[in-house]
Structure formats: C-alpha cells, structure tokens
C-alpha positions as CSV (number, residue, x, y, z in Angstrom):
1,X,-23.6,0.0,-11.8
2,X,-21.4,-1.3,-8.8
3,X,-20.0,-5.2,-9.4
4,X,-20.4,-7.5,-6.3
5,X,-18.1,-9.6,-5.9
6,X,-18.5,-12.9,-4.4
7,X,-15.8,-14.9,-2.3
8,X,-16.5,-18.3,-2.3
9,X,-16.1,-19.4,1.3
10,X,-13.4,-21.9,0.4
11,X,-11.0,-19.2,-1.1
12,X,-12.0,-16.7,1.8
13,X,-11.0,-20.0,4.3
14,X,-7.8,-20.4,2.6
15,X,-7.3,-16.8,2.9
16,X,-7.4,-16.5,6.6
17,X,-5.1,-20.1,6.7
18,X,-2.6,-18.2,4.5
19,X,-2.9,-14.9,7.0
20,X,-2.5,-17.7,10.4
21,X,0.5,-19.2,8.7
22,X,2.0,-15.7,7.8
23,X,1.5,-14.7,11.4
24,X,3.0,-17.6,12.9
25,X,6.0,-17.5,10.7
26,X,6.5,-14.3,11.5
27,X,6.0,-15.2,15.2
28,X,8.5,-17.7,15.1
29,X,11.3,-15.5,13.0
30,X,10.5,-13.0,15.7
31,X,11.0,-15.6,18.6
32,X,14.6,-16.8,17.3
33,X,15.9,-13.3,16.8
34,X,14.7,-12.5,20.6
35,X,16.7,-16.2,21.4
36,X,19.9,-14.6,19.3
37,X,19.7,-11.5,21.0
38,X,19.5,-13.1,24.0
39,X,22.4,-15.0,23.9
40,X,24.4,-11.9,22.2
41,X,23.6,-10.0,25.5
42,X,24.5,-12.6,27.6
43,X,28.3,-12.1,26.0
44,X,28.3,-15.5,23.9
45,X,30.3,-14.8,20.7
46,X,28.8,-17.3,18.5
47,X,25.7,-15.0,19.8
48,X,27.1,-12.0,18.9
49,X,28.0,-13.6,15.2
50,X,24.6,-14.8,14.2
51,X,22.7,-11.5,15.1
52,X,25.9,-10.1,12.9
53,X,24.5,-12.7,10.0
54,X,20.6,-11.4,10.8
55,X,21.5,-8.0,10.1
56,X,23.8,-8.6,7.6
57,X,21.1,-10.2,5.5
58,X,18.2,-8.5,7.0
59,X,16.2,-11.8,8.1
60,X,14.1,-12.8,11.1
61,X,12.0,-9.7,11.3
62,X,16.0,-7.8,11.8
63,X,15.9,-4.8,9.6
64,X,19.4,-5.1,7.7
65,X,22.1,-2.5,9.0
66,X,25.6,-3.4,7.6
67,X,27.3,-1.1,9.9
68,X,25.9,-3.1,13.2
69,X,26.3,-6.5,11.9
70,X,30.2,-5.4,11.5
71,X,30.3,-4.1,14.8
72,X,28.9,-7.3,16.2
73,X,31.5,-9.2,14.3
74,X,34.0,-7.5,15.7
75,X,33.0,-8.2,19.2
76,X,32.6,-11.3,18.1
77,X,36.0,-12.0,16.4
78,X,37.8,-10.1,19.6
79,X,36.4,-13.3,21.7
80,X,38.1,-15.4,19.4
81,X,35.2,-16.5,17.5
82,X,36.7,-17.9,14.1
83,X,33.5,-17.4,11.9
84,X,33.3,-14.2,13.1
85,X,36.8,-13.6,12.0
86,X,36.6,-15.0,8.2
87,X,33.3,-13.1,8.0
88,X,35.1,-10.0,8.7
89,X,38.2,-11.3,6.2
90,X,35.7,-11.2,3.6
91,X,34.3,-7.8,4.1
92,X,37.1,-5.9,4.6
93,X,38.6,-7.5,1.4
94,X,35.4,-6.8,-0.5
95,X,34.3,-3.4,1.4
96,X,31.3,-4.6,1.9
97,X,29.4,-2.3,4.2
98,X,33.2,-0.7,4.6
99,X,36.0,0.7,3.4
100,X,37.9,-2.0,1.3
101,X,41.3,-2.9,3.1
102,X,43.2,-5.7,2.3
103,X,45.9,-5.9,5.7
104,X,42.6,-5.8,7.4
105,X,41.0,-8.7,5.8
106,X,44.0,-10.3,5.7
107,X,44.5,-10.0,9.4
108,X,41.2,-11.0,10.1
109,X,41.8,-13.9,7.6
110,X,45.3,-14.9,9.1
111,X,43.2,-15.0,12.6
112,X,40.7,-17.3,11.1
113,X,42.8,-19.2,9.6
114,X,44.3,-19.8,13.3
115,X,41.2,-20.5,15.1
116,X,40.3,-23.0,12.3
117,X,43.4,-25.0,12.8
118,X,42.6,-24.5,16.4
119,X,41.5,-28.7,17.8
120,X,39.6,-27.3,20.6
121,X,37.5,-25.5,18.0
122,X,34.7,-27.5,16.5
123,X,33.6,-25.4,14.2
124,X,30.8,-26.5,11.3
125,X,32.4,-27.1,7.8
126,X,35.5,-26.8,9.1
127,X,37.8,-28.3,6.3
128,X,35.4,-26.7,3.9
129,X,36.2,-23.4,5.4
130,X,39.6,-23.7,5.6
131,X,40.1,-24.5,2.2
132,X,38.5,-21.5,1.2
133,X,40.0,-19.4,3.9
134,X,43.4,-20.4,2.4
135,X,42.1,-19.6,-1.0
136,X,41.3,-16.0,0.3
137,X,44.3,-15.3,1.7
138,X,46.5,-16.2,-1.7
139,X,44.0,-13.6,-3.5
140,X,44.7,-11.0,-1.2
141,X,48.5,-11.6,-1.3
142,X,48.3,-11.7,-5.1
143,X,45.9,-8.7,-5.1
144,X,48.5,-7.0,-2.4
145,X,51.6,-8.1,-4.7
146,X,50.6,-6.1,-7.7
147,X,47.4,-8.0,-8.7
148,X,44.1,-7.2,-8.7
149,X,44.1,-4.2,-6.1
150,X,41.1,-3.7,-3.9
151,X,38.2,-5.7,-4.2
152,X,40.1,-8.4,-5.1
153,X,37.7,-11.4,-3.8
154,X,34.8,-9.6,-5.8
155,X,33.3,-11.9,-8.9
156,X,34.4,-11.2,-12.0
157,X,30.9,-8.8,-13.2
158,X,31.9,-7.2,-9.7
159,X,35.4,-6.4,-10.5
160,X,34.1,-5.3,-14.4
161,X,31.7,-3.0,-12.7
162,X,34.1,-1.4,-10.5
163,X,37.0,-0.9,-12.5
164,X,35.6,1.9,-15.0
C-alpha cells in the first residue's frame, strides 16, 4: 500500500519562499563576483585582491583555487597594493597553497609593512594590521634565527601536526 503524503499549502508556500530567497542570494553573490571581476580586469589592484580573497575562500559562487588567488595577489602586490602584500606574507610563511618560504614572506611582509606606514595609503584597520604585521615579521626572524623553522606563523595544533 503506497502512503500519500500531504503538503499543507503553508509548508509547500514557505518552500518556494525558501527556493526565491536561495535564488536571489545566489543572484546577488553571483552579481558582486561579476563587479570584482570587473574591476580586476579593468587593472584595479584592490580588484585584483578581493577576487584573490573569493578564491582563496571559495565564496560568491567562485569555486576556491588556491593557486589563482596567489597569482592574483601577486599582481596585486606588484601594483603596490599593501593587503595584497601581507596576504602573500602570510602564505608564504605558512605554505598555504605553496611552498613554505620564509625570505619570501618576509619580503612580502617587509613590503607590507612599507605600504602600511605609507600616509597616502588609507588602508582599513590600518593600526590593527600593522601591529600584527610587525608581530609576523619577529616570528619569521625568530623562526629564521634558529626557531621554529617553516611554518612558523602556523597555530600551535598546526605546528604539532606537522612536526612528526
């Protein structure tokens, strides 16, 4: 014997209001990544840097691709772009989608560090970010000095897991 089941007509309402709202959402993620791409085409660095973030974390309908949201951070941090440049610190220092290096992060850091201190820059957070771009750069000299070694801005569970 076959069950019917019955949808009230409130839940099957709610339903399709769920479905619109999904839709639209995804509409509108779709619709800032198109304006991100945009301006990453149009050679804007602070472009070029957020489509890096979208792929880094795989958001706004971008499927995540570690390997181009470096790349875009590079083109990025070649303009000069600051985030761009402490994004890249951290990477490279973690090897996070690359090859841990710590003269490379710390190059990339040191730049930061330079844009940041920069007055014609007016960057978000600044003084937050510069605090912790200092902090970075006295891990990596301690890690490069005969501490930690690579990975050296990984967590603590991080560095446990790593160093088996």
């Amino acid at each position: 014997m076959k069950k019917i089941i019955k949808i009230s007509p409130v839940l099957l309402a709610l339903g399709l209001v769920i479905q619109s709202a999904c839709a639209a959402q995804t509409a509108e993620a779709t619709d800032k990544a198109q304006q991100i791409m945009q301006r990453e085409q149009s050679g804007d660095p602070a472009g070029a840097f957020d489509l890096g973030v979208l792929y880094m974390t795989g958001t706004e309908g971008v499927t995540a691709d570690k390997t181009k949201a470096i790349q875009l951070w590079e083109k990025s941090a070649a303009a000069g772009y600051g985030p761009a440049m402490f994004n890249l610190g951290g990477v490279y220092a973690e090897g996070n989608g690359v090859e841990p290096d710590l003269n490379k992060g710390l190059t990339y850091l040191q730049n930061a560090l330079k844009a940041y201190q920069d007055p014609a820059n007016a960057y978000p957070q600044k003084d937050i970010v510069l605090a912790e771009i200092t902090r970075r750069i006295q891990l990596i000299n301690n890690a490069m000095n005969g501490g930690q070694g690579q990975g050296a801005l990984q967590t603590p569970e991080q560095g446990q897991a790593t160093q088996q």
